[in-house]
TIFI-663826 format. One line per 5 residues: their letters; for each residue x, y, z of C-alpha. Coordinates in Angstrom, 1 decimal. Layout:
BEGIN
A	X:Y:Z  ...
// end
This chain:
BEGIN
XXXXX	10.2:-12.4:-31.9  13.2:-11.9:-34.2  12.5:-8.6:-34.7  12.3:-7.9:-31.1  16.1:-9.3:-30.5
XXXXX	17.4:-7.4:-33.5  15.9:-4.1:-31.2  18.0:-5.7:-28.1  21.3:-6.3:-30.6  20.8:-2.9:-31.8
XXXXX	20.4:-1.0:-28.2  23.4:-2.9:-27.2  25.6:-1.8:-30.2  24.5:1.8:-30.1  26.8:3.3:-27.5
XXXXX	29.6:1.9:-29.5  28.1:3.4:-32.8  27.5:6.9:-31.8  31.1:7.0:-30.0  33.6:7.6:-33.3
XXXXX	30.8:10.8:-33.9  32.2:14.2:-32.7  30.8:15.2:-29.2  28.1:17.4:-30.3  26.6:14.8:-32.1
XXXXX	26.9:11.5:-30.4  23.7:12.1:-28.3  21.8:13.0:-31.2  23.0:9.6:-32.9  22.5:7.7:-29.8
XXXXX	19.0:8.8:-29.5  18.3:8.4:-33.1  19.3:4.5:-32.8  17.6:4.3:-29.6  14.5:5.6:-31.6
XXXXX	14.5:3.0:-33.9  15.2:0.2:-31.4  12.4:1.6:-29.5  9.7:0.6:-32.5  11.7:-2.8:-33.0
XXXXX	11.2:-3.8:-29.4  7.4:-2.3:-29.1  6.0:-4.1:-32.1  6.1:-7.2:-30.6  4.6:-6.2:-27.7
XXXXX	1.9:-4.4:-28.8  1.5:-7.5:-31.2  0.4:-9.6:-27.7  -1.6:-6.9:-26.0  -3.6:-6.7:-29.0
XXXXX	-4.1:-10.0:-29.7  -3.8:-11.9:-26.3  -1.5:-14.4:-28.0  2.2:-15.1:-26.6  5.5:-15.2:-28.6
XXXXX	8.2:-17.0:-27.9  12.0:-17.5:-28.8  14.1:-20.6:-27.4  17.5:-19.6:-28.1  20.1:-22.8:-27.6
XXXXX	23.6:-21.5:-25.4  25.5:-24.2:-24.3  25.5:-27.1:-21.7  25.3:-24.7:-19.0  22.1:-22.5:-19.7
XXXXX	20.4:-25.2:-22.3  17.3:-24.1:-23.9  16.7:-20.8:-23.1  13.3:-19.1:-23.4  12.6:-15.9:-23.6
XXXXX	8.7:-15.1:-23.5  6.5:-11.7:-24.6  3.0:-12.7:-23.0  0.8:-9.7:-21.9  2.7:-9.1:-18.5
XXXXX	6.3:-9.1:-20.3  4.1:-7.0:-23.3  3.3:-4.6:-20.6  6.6:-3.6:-19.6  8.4:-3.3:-22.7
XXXXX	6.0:-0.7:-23.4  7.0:1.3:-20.3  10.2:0.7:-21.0  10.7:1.5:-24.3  8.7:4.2:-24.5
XXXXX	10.0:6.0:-21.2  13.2:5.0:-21.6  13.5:6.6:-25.3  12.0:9.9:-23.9  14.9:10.1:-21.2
XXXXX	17.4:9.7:-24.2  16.1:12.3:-26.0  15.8:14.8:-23.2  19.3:13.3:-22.6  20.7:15.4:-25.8
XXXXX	20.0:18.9:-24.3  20.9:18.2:-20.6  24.6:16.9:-21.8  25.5:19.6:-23.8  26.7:21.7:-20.1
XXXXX	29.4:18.8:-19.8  30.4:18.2:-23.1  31.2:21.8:-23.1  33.2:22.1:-20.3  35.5:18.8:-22.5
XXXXX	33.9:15.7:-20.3  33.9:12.7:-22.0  30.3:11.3:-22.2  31.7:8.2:-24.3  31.0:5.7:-21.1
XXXXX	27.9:7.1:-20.4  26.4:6.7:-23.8  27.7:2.6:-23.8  25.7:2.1:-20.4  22.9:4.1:-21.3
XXXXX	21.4:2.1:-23.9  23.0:-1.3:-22.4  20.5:-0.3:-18.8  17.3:0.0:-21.7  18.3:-3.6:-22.9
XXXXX	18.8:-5.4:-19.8  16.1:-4.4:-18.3  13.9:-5.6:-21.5  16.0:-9.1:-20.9  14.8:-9.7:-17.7
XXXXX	11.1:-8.8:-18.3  10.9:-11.8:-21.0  13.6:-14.1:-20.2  12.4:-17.4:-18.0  15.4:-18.9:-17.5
XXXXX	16.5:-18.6:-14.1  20.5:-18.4:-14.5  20.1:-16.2:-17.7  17.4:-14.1:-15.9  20.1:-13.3:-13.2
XXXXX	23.0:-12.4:-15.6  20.3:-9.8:-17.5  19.8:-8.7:-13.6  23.2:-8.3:-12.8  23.9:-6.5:-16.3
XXXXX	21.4:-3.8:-15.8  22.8:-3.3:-12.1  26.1:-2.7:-13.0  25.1:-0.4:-15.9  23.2:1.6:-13.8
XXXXX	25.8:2.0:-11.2  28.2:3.2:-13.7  25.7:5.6:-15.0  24.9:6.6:-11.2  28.5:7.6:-10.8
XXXXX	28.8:10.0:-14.2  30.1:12.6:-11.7  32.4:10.2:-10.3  35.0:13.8:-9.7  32.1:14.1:-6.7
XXXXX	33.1:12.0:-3.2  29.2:12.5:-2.2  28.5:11.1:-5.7  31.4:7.5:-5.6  29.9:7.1:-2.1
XXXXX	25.9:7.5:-3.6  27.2:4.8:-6.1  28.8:2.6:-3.5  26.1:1.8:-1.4  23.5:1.4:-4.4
XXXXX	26.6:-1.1:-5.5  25.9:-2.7:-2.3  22.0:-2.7:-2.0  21.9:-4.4:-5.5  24.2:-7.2:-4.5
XXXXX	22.1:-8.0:-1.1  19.1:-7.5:-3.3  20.5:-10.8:-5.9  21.4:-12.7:-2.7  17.8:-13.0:-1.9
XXXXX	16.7:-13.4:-5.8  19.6:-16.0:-5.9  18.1:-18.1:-3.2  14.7:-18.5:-3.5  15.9:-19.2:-7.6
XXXXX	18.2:-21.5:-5.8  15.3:-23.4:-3.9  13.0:-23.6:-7.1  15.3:-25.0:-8.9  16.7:-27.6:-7.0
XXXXX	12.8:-28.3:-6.0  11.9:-29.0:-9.8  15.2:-30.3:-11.2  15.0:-27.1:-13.8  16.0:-23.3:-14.3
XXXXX	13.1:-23.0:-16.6  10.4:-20.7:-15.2  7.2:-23.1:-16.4  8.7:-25.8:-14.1  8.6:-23.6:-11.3
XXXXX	4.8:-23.3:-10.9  4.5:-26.8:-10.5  6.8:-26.8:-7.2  5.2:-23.7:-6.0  1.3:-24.7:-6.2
XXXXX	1.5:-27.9:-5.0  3.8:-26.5:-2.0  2.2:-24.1:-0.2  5.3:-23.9:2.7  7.8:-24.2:-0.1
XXXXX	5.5:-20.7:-1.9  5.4:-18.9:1.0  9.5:-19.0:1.4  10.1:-18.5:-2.3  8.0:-15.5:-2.3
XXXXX	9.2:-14.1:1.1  12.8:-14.6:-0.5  11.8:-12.9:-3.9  10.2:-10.2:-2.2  13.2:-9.4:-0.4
XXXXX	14.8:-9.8:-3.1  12.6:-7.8:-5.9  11.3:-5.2:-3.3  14.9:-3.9:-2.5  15.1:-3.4:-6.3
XXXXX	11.8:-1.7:-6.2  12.6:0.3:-2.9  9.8:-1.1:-0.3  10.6:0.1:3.2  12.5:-0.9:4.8
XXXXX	15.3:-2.1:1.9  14.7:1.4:0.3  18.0:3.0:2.1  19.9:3.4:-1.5  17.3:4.8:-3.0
XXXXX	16.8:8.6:-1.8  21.2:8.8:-2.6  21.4:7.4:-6.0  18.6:9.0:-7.4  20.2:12.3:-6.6
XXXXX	23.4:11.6:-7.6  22.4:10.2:-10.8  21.9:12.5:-14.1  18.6:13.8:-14.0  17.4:11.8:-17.3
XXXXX	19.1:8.2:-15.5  17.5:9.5:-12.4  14.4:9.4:-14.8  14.6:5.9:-16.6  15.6:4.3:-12.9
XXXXX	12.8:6.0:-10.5  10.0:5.8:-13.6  11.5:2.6:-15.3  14.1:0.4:-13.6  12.6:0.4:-10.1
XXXXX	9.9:-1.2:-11.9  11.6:-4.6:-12.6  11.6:-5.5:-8.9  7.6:-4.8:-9.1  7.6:-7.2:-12.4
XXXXX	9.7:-9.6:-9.9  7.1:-9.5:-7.8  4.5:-10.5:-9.9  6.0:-12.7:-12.0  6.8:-14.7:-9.0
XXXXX	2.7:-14.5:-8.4  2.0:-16.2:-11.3  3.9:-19.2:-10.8  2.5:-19.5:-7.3  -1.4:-18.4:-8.7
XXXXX	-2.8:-18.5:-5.1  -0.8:-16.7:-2.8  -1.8:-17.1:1.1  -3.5:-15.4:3.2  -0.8:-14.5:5.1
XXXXX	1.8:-13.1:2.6  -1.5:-11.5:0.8  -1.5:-9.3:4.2  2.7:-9.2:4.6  2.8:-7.2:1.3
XXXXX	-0.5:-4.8:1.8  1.3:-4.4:5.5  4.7:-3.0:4.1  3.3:-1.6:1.1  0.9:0.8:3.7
XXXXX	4.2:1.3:5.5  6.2:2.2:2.4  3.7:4.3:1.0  3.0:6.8:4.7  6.9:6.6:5.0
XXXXX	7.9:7.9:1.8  5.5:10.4:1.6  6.6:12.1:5.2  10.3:12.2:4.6  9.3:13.7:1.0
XXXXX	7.8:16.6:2.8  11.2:17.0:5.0  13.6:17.2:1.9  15.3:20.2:0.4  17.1:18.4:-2.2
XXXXX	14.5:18.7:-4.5  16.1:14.9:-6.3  15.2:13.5:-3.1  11.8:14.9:-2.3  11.1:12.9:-5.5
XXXXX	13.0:10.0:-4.8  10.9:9.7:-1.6  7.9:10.2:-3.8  9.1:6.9:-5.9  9.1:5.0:-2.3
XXXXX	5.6:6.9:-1.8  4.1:5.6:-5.2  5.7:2.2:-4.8  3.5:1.7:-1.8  0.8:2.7:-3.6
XXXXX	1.8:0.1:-6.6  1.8:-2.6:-3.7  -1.5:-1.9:-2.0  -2.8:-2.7:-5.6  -0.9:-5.6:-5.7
XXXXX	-1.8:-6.4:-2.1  -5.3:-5.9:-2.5  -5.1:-8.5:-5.0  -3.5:-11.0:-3.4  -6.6:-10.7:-0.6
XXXXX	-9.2:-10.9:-3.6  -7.2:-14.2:-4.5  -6.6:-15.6:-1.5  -10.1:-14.8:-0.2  -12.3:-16.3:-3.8
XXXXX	-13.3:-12.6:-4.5  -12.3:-12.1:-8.5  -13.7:-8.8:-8.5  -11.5:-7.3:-5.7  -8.6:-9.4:-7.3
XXXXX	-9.0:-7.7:-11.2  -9.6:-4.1:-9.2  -6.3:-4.4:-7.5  -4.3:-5.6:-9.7  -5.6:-3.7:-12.2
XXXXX	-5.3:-0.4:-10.1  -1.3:-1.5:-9.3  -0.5:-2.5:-12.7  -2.0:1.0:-14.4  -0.1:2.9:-11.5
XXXXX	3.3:1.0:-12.4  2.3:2.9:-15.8  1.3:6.2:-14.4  3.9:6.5:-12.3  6.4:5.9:-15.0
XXXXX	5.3:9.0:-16.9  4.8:11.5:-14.5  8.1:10.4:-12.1  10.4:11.2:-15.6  8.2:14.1:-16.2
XXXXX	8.9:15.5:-12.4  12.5:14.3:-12.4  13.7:15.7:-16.2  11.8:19.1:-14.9  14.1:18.7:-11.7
XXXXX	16.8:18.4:-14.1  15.7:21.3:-16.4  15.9:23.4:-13.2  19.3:22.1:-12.2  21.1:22.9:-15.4
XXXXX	19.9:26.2:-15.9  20.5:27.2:-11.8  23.2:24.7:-10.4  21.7:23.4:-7.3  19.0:20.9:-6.5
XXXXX	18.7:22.9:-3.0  14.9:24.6:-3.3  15.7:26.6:-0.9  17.8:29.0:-3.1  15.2:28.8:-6.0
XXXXX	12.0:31.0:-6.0  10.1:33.2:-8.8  11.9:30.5:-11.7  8.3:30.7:-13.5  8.7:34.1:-14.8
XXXXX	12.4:32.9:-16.9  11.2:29.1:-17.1  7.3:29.2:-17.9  7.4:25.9:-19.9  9.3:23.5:-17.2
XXXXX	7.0:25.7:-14.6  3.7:24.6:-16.1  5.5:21.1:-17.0  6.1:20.5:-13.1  3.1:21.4:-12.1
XXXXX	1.2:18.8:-14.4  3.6:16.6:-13.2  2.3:17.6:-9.6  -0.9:17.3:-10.1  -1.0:13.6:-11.4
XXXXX	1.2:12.9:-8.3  -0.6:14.0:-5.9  -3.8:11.5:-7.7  -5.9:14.5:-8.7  -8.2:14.8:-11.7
XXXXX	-7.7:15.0:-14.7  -4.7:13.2:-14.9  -3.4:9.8:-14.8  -2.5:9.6:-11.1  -6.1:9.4:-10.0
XXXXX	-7.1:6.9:-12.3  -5.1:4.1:-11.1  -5.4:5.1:-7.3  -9.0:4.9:-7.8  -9.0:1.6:-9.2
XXXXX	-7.0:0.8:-5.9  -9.6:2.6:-3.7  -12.4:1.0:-5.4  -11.0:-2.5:-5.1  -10.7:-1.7:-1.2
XXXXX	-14.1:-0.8:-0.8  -15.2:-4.0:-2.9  -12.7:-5.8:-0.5  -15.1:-4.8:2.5  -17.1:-7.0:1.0
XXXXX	-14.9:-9.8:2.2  -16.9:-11.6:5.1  -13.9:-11.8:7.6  -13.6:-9.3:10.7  -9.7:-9.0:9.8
XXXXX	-9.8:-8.2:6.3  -11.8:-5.7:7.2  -9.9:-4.1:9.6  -6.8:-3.8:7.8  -8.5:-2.4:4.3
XXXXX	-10.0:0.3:6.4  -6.3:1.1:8.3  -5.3:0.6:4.3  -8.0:2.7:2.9  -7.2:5.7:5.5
XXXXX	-3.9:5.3:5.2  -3.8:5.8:1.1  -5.6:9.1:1.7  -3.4:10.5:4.1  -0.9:9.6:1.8
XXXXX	-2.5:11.7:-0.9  -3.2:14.3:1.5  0.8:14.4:2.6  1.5:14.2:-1.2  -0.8:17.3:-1.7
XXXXX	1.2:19.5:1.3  4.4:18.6:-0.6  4.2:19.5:-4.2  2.3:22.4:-3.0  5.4:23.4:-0.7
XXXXX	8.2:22.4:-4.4  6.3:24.2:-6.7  5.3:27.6:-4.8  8.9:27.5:-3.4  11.1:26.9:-6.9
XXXXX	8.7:28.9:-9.0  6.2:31.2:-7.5  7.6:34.2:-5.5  10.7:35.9:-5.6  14.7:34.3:-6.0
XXXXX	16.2:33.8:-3.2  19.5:33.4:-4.6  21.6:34.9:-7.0  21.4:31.4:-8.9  18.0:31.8:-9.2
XXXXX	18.1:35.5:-10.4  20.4:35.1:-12.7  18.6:32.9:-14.9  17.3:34.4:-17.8  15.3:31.6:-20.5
XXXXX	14.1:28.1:-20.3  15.9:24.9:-21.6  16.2:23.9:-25.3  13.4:22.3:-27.5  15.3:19.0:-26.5
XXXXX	14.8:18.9:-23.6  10.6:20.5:-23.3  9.7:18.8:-26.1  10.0:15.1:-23.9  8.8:16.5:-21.1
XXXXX	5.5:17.8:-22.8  4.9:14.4:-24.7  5.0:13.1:-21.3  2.5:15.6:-20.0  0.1:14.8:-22.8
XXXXX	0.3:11.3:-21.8  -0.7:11.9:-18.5  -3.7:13.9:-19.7  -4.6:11.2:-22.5  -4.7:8.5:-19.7
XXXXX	-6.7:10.7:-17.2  -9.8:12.0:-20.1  -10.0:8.4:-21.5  -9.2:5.4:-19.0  -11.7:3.5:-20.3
XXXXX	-9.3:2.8:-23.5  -6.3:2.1:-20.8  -7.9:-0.2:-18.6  -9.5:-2.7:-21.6  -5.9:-3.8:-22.1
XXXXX	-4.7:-4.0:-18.4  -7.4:-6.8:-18.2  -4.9:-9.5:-19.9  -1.9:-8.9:-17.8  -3.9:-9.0:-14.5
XXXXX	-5.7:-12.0:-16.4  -1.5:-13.7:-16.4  -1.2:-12.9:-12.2  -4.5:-14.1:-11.3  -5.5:-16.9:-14.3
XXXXX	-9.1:-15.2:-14.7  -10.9:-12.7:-15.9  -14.1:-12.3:-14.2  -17.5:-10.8:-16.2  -17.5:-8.6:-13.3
XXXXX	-15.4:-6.0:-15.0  -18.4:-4.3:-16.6  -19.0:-2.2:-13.5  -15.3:-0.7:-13.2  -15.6:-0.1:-17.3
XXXXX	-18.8:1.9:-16.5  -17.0:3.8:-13.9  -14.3:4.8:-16.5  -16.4:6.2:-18.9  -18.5:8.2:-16.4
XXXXX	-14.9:9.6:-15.0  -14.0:10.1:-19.0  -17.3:12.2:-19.0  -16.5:14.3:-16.2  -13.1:14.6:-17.1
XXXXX	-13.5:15.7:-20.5  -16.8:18.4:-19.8  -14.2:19.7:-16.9  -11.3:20.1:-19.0  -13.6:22.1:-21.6
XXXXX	-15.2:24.3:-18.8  -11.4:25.7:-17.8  -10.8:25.9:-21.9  -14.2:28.3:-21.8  -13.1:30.1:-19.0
XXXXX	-9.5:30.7:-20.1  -10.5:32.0:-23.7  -13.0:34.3:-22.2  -10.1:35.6:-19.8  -7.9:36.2:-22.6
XXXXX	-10.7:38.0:-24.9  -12.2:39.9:-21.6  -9.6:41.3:-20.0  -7.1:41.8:-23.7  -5.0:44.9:-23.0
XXXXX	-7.1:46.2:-20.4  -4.9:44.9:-17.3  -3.5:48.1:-15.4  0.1:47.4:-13.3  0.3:49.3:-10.3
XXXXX	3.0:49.5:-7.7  1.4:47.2:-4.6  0.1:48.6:-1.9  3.3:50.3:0.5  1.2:49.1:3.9
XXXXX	4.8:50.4:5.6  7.2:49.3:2.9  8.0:50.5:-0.7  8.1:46.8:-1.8  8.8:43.1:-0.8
XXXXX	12.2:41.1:-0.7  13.2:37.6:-0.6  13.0:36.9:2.8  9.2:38.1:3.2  7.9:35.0:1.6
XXXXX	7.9:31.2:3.4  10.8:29.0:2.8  10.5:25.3:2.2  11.5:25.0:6.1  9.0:27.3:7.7
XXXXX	6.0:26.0:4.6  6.1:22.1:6.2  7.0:22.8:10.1  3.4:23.1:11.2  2.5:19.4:9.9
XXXXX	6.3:18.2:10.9  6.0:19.3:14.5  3.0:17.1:14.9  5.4:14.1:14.1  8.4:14.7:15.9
XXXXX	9.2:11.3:17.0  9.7:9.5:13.5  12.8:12.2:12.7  15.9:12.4:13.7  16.7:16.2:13.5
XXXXX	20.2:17.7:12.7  20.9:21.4:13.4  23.7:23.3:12.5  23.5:26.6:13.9  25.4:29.9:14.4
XXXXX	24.3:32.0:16.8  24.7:35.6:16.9  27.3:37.2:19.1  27.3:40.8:19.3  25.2:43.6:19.2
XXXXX	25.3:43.9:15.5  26.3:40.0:14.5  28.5:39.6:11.1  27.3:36.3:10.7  24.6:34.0:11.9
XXXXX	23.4:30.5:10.3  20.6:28.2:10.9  19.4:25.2:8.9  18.0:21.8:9.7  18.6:18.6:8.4
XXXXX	16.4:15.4:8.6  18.2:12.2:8.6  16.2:8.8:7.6  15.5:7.0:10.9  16.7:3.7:9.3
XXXXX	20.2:4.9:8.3  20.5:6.6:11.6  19.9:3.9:13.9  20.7:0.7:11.7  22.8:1.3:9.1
XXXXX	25.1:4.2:10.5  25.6:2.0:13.6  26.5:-1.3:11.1  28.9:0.6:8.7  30.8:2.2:12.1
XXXXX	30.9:-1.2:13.7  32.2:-2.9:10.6  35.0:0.6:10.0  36.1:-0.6:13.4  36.3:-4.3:12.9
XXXXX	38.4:-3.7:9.8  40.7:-0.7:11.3  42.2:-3.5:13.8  43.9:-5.2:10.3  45.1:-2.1:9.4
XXXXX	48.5:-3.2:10.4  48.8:-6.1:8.0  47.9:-3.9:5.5  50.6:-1.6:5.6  51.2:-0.5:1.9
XXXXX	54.7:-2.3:2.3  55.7:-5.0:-0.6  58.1:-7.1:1.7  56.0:-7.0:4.2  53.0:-9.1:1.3
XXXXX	55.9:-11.0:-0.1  56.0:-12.2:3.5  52.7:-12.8:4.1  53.0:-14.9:0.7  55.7:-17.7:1.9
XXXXX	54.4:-18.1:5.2  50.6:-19.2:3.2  52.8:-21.4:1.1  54.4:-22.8:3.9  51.1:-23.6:5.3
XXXXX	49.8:-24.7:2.2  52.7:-27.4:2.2  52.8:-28.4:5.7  49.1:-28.9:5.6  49.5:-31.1:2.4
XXXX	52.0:-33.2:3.8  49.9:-33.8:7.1  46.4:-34.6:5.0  48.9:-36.8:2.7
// end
């Protein structure tokens, strides 16, 4: 595993490398190191997938941490690969998306130390298994991504973004802190091996770890209903962080999760149906407030609450198949969730450093200004839409691969002779295809809105050629992942099989069935994607210099405008009206007042129910809690040097009394 920390040593020290470099080049130095920390940190790891066999490096600290180990099994394997790998293709992309601010003289020197130190943490805590260490590497890759969060800290809507993500993170530990707390107190060790003794030979003492940790982890991951800091820091962020913490560090509360699962091995029934309950919840409630966004960061940050549902329906599905003595349905969901943690990885950064491409060339997130960008932008435009496809679980990309694992481990779960089980995959089962249905509705409404039709905006007119080689080429290795893993899943899913096998402790024969199915889909897949190859070539050859433009049709006007086409607004409102009651609407409007108005504005907003009626009404109450003290803090020195001799005079009388 040596080489594997000289990869960590050598993330850390990058930021500090590239900085002496001048500002053109420090990106392109940063992600040259990051490059080759990337294969230090993935050899290793393939190293375990391929062989099944752990590694293992017990590093000695001092009398506080002891012995600490940090272990690459398959599950830890797993991760680095996502990490790495995704992580290094938001760097890159990273090099063209800078160049704006380095022109306009911002320094970038912070940005490229917490860059790479977010990479490293986050490989830390997916192999260390020492509880107090495990927590440090947590806290280290909070605070780094907070600082990268807040890159635009000259923006108050940015600093406040950062704030309550600051905020979330630190009532996400508090939870992680206490059920590490309760483990190790309960087996007299921070070591992660002694904490599956405690846990599965204490089924009450499991179920309030895990309850703990998921409160804990899922916050981190964004499960409704701790998901509140996810759909402002996202936005804020720079679109490649926005990348590497939707597709990436979001995933480190999922690892959480199940890391936690292994220690316990047989999770209740009851917590089984807890996390397939709120992962149902997360997935339908992430999905609907997608459609309702205009801030096309975050529509796709509610898509990363969306597909985190989806990630715990696999991983609740599971649970059932363990709790319940059915392998089969245990390997499917797991398998389905774990793939999905992948999936998602790749086509979130794809959507979010398109997003980005599209931001930097029109200077606005809002889609409601965009329209027509496919004609100047072809590349991110056909970029997107891959993107959108394997979102929205469609074949033949990625997305449906792993939600069909999950829907086939539902349907074996029916199988399940118990009348509640039952009842809730069927709720489950309907509920993930509305879900896909919702997803379908919204990418539909981002793409035809930002790039088919006409610019609605000058921003949007004025843009003349797509983004640099830097910043496609990333995006389009990404694309061509999600293609590889949609024509041949078979490949994929043979080495998911050992990291399910550390969650659940088997590896059931059944598995032949769901390889079958994965070649048959590899089949279809791959005789589909040659049929549209056919037809496009004979397109091309057929119709070669033989297309005639004509002006369109008059029908009672020379020719269209910009506001003859749908906006994002009007696109949704038929399915939206239908839900009325789970939004809380905001209207600002203008109306007109004469004849022939100057001016007259209309827009709607759509506030997240939760931060309406919970945490609006907690931050006011605690704003008015505080403004009673507002007195004693008056700004005035005498008035603290005061303040001072009175506690020392307290401090003194009280000594003298306990004396």
């Amino acid at each position: 595993m040596s080489i594997f920390f000289i990869g960590i040593i050598t993330l850390f020290l990058s930021g500090l490398i590239s900085m002496p470099f001048n500002q053109k080049i420090k990106t392109a130095v940063l992600a040259c190191i990051t490059s080759v920390s990337a294969v230090l940190t993935l050899i290793p790891a393939l190293k375990v997938l391929i062989s099944g066999q752990d590694l293992m490096q017990v590093l000695n600290f001092n009398q506080i941490f002891g012995n600490v180990n940090f272990v690459i099994d398959p599950l830890s394997a797993f991760f680095i690969i996502v990490i790495s790998v995704m992580s290094l293709a938001s760097v890159i992309y990273s090099r063209g998306y800078l160049n704006p601010y380095i022109e306009q003289g911002k320094n970038i020197n912070s940005h490229l130390v917490f860059l790479p130190m977010l990479i490293a943490s986050m490989l830390l805590v997916v192999t260390c298994q020492n509880a107090l260490m495990f927590l440090i590497c947590w806290e280290i890759m909070s605070l780094s991504s907070f600082f990268l969060v807040i890159f635009e800290n000259e923006k108050k809507e940015v600093l406040k973004a950062g704030i309550k993500y600051l905020v979330f993170m630190h009532f996400s530990v508090l939870f992680i802190i206490m059920a590490f707390a309760i483990l190790s107190i309960t087996s007299g060790s921070l070591d992660f091996s002694s904490f599956a003794f405690a846990l599965q030979h204490n089924k009450h003492l499991a179920n309030l770890v895990f309850i703990l940790a998921f409160i804990g982890f899922g916050t981190k991951a964004g499960f409704v209903p701790f998901h509140n800091w996810l759909p402002d820091a996202h936005p804020a962020a720079p679109s490649h962080v926005s990348a590497i913490m939707s597709g990436v560090m979001i995933k480190t509360g999922i690892y959480g999760i199940l890391r936690i699962l292994s220690l316990i091995h047989t999770p209740s029934i009851f917590i089984s149906y807890l996390v397939l309950v709120i992962s149902v919840v997360s997935a339908l409630y992430g999905v609907l407030y997608a459609i309702t966004q205009h801030d096309l960061k975050r529509l796709l940050a509610y898509h990363s609450i969306e597909n985190i549902g989806i990630i715990g329906i696999g991983i609740g599905v599971g649970m059932l198949g363990i709790a319940y003595s059915h392998p089969i349905v245990a390997v499917l969901g797991f398998a389905g969730g774990i793939l999905h943690i992948l999936n998602h990885s790749i086509f979130k950064e794809l959507l979010f450093l398109s997003a980005g491409s599209v931001y930097i060339k029109t200077h606005t997130r809002n889609v409601e200004v965009l329209g027509g960008l496919i004609k100047s932008m072809p590349a991110t435009a056909l970029l997107f839409l891959i993107g959108s496809i394997a979102i929205c679980g469609l074949p033949p990309f990625n997305g449906f691969i792993s939600e069909f694992l999950v829907y086939f481990g539902m349907f074996k779960g029916l199988s399940i002779h118990n009348f509640f089980s039952m009842v809730t995959l069927l709720f489950s089962i309907a509920g993930l295809a509305l879900v896909g249905t919702m997803a379908v509705l919204c990418f539909t409404k981002a793409f035809s809105i930002i790039f088919l039709g006409m610019p609605r905006s000058e921003a949007a007119e004025k843009v003349q050629n797509d983004t640099g080689k830097t910043m496609i080429l990333p995006m389009s290795f990404l694309a061509i992942l999600t293609l590889l893993i949609g024509l041949f899943p078979q490949y994929v899913f043979d080495y998911l099989l050992m990291p399910v096998h550390v969650v659940t402790g088997f590896t059931p024969a059944g598995t032949s069935e769901p390889v079958s199915l994965m070649q048959t889909i590899s089949g279809y897949a791959l005789a589909f994607v040659l049929f549209l190859g056919v037809v496009a070539v004979l397109k091309l050859l057929l119709t070669k210099n033989k297309i005639d433009i004509q002006e369109t049709w008059g029908c009672g006007y020379n020719r269209g405008n910009n506001h003859m086409q749908y906006t994002a607004s009007s696109y949704a409102s038929p399915f939206l009206s239908m839900l009325r009651p789970l939004f809380k609407k905001v209207f600002d409007i203008e109306k007109p007042k004469h004849l022939f108005p100057q001016s007259a504005h209309f827009s709607l907003h759509i506030d997240d129910i939760e931060e309406a009626y919970l945490i609006n009404p907690v931050i006011k109450g605690d704003e008015w809690f505080l403004s009673k003290f507002e007195t004693i803090q008056s700004g005035n020195i005498q008035s603290y040097i005061k303040y001072g001799l009175i506690f020392l005079v307290l401090v003194i009388i009280g000594s003298l009394l306990i004396g």
